[in-house]
N, C-alpha and C positions, 0 to 999 in steps of 0.2 A: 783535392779540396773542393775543386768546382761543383762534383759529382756529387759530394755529402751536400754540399749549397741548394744544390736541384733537389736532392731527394727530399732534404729538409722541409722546402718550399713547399712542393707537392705533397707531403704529409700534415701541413699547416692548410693550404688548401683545401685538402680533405676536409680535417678535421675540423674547419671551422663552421657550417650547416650546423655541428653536432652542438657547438659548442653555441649557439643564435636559437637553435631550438633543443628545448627540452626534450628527454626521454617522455614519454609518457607515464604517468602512475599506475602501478598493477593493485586492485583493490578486488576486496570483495567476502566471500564467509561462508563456511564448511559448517550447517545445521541441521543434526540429525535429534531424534527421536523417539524412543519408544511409547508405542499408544495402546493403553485400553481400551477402546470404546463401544459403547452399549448402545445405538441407535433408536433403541424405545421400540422398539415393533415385537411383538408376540414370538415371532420365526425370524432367526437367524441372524440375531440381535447382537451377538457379542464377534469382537476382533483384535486381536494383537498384532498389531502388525509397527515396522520401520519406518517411518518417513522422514521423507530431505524435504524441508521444509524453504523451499525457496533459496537452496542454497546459490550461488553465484559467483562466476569472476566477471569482473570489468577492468576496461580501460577507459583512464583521461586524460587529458593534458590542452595545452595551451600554446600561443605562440604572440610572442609581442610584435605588434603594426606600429608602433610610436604614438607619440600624442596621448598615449594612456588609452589606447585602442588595445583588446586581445581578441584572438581566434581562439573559441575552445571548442572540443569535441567528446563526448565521451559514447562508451558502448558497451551494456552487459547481457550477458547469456546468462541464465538460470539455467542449472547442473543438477539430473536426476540423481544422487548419490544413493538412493536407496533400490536400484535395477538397471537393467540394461538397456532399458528402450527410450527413457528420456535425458540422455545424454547432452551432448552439446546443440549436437546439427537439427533435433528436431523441437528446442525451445529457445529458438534466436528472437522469436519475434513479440515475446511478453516485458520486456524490461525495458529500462530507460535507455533510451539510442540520440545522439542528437549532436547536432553541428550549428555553431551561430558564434556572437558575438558578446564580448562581454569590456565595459567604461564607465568613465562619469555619468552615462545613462541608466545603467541598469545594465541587467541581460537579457538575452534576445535567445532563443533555442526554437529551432525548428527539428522535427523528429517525433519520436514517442517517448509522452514525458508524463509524471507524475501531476495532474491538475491541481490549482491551492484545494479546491472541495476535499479531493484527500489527505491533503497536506496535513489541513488543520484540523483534521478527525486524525490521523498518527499522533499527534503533539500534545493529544490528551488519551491515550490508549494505552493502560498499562500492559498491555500484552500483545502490542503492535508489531512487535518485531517477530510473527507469524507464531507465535505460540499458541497452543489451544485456550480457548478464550480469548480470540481478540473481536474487538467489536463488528468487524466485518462481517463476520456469522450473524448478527440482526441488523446492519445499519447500513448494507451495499446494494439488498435489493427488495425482492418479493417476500410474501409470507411463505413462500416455497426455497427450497433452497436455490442461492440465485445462479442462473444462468447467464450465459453470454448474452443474451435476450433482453435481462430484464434486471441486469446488475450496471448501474450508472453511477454509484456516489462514491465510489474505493475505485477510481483505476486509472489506468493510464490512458491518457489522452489519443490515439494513432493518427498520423497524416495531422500534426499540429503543427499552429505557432504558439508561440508563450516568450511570455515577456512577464516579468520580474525587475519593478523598479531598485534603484541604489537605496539605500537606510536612508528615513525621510525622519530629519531632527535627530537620527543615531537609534531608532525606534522602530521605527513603521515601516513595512514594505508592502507597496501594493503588487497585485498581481493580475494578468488577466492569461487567457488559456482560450484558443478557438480550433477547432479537431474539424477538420475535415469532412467528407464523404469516409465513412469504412466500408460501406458493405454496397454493392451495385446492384446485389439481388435483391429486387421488389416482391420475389414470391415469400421473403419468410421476415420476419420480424427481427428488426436490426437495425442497429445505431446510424444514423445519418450523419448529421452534424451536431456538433454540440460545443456549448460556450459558457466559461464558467470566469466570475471575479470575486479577487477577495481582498481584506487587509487585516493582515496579520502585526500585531504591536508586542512588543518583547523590550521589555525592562527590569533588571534586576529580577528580582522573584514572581513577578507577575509577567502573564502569556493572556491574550487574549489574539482568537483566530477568527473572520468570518468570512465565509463564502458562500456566494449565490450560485446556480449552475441552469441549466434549460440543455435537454435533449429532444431534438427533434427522434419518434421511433416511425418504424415504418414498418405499419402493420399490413403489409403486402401491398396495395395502391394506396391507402389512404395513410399519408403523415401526420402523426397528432404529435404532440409537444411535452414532455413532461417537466417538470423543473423541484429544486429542492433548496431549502436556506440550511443553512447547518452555522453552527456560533457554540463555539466552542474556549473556556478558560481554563487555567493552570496555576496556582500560588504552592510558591514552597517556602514553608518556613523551619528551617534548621532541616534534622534528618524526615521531617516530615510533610507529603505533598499531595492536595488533592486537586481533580479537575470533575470537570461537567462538561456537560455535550446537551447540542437540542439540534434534531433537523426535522424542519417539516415540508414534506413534501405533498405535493401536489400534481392530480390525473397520474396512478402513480403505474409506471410500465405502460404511459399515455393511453388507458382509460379514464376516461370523462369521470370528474367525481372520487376516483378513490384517493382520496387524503388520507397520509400516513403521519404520525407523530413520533420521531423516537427519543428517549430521554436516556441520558447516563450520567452518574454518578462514580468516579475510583480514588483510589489513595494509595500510599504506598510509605515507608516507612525503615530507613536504612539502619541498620543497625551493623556497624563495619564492613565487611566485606558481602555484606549480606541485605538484602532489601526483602520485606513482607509486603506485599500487594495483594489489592482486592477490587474486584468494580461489578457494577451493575447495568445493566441496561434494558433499555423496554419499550417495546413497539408498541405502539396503539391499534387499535381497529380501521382499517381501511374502511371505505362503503359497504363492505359486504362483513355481518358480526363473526364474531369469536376467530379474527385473524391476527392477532394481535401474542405477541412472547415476551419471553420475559428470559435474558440470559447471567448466569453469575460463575463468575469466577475468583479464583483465589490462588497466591501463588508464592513463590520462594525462588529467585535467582541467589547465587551464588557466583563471586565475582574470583578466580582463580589466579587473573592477573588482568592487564591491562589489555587482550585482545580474547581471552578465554574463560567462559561465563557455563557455569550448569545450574539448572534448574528443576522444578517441579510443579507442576500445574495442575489444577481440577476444574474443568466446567462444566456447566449443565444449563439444559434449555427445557424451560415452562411454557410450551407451545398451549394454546387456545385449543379449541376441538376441531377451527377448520384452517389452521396453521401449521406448518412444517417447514419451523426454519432447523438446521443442522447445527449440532454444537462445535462443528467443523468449519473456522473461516477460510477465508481465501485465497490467503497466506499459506497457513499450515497443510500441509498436503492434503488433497482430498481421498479416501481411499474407493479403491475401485477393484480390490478383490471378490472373485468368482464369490457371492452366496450373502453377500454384505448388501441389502438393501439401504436405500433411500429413509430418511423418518418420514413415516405416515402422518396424517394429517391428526393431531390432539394427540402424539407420542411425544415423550418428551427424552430426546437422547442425553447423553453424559460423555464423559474421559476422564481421565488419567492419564500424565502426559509429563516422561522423566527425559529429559534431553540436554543435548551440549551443542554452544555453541563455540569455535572459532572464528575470528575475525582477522583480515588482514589487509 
């Protein structure tokens, strides 16, 4: 009797950490692709290829401190599914990572994190969840397709704090987001620090998002500053819902003078297990003329059940004569097959784009 008394104990023991802290949540979504795409260039224009469109697993979870205090932590890896080399271990460092605090304050996340600037450009994007056509292809950077360089309004923050007020009237969240040093090389052009605030209001059928942003770039010794507004709404009424987008930026890839304007319009349109969507968007002329595009898309999800969704999508891009943004955003895989150029400058690439996604 004593013996089962001990072992009891000691198994109560054990088991009680387990039982004060949660498992963690395993989340995350299996999205692939087939893609037509036509690049617009005279040579070597067309491509069919697979892509894993940002697919990913994460983990999150939490742990109670009392007094309405929690510890949370999350971390995801984005998973090449469509080859062998972008696997796990060599794309650990693009996704949202972070550890902090979460109470009657708000939240608190230090790590690499999603900035409101993107936030509230997702929250009116019908084709945000990396499908082709999503606004990130005109609204993340240059009149070029954007690089690491020169892509600041879509991304995640690295070496951040962020903070994320509680619902202010059941409404309102504000938000502010400050990133660090990324990059320590002064010989190439690269994100320094950057700071962005928003507030975003969410009631019943109406969204309304705004956020400010300011990157310091470092164009080898000398730091210029670039900054962008982005203001962003949402109304749905019944099966039917559109939004708008406006960001204007300013010295834009911190040259002096080039101000950019981008405007969108989308909608979308359920009709049971099925939604029709469409949006537009369109860059204006920076300082320097004919930089300016014009991207449209058009689409059909299909909803198979509560975590499994296939789709079908068209986009295309109305570049200017000295503009070459991609009809490929930042999301949806970029391809990078042997013979597949870059869009040239006044080509206007395309897709077709039949995929499925899982969620879990």
């Amino acid at each position: 009797m004593n013996k089962n008394l001990i072992s009891l104990a000691v198994a109560a023991a054990l088991a009680a950490p387990l039982a004060v802290n949660a498992a963690p949540t395993v989340y995350g979504a299996a999205h692939l692709s087939v893609d037509s795409l036509d690049n617009g260039n005279a040579a070597n224009n067309k491509l069919t290829t697979l892509s894993s469109n940002s697919s990913y697993i994460g983990f999150k979870g939490d742990e109670d401190l009392g007094n309405g205090l929690k510890a949370i932590y999350g971390f995801e890896w984005q998973i090449g599914l469509d080859n062998a080399s972008s696997g796990l271990t060599s794309t650990t460092s693009n996704r949202n990572a972070f550890a902090g605090f979460s109470g009657g304050f708000g939240t608190f996340r230090a790590g690499n994190y999603d900035d409101v600037v993107k936030q509230v450009g997702r929250k009116v994007d019908f084709f945000w969840n990396e499908q082709l056509g999503e606004s990130r292809a005109i609204t993340r950077g240059t009149d070029a397709a954007p690089s690491a360089a020169t892509a600041y309004w879509d991304e995640r923050l690295a070496n951040s704090l962020n903070y994320e007020s509680a619902k202010i009237g059941g409404s309102t969240t504000v938000t502010v987001n400050y990133g660090m040093a990324n990059n320590t090389d002064t010989s190439t052009a690269s994100q320094l620090t950057a700071t962005a605030i928003g507030v975003q209001y969410e009631a019943g059928a109406l969204y309304v998002g705004l956020g400010y942003k300011t990157v310091d770039v470092n164009g080898g010794t000398v730091v210029n500053t670039t900054k962008a507004t982005r203001l962003t709404a949402a109304y749905t009424m019944g099966n039917f819902k559109v939004a708008g987008f406006y960001q204007a930026v300013k010295d834009e890839a911190g040259a002096t003078g080039a101000d950019r304007t981008v405007t969108g319009l989308g909608a979308s349109f359920v009709m049971g297990q099925g939604t029709v969507k469409a949006q537009m968007y369109k860059a204006g002329d920076n300082k320097t003329a004919n930089t300016g595009a014009t991207l449209t898309a058009i689409g059909y999800d299909y909803k198979m059940s509560n975590t499994t969704s296939v789709y079908v999508a068209y986009a295309s891009v109305d570049n200017d004569s000295a503009a070459a943004y991609s009809v490929v955003g930042a999301g949806h895989a970029n391809p990078s097959e042997t013979g597949y150029a870059a869009t040239g400058d006044g080509k206007d690439p395309s897709g077709l784009s039949v995929g499925m996604k899982v969620s879990f």
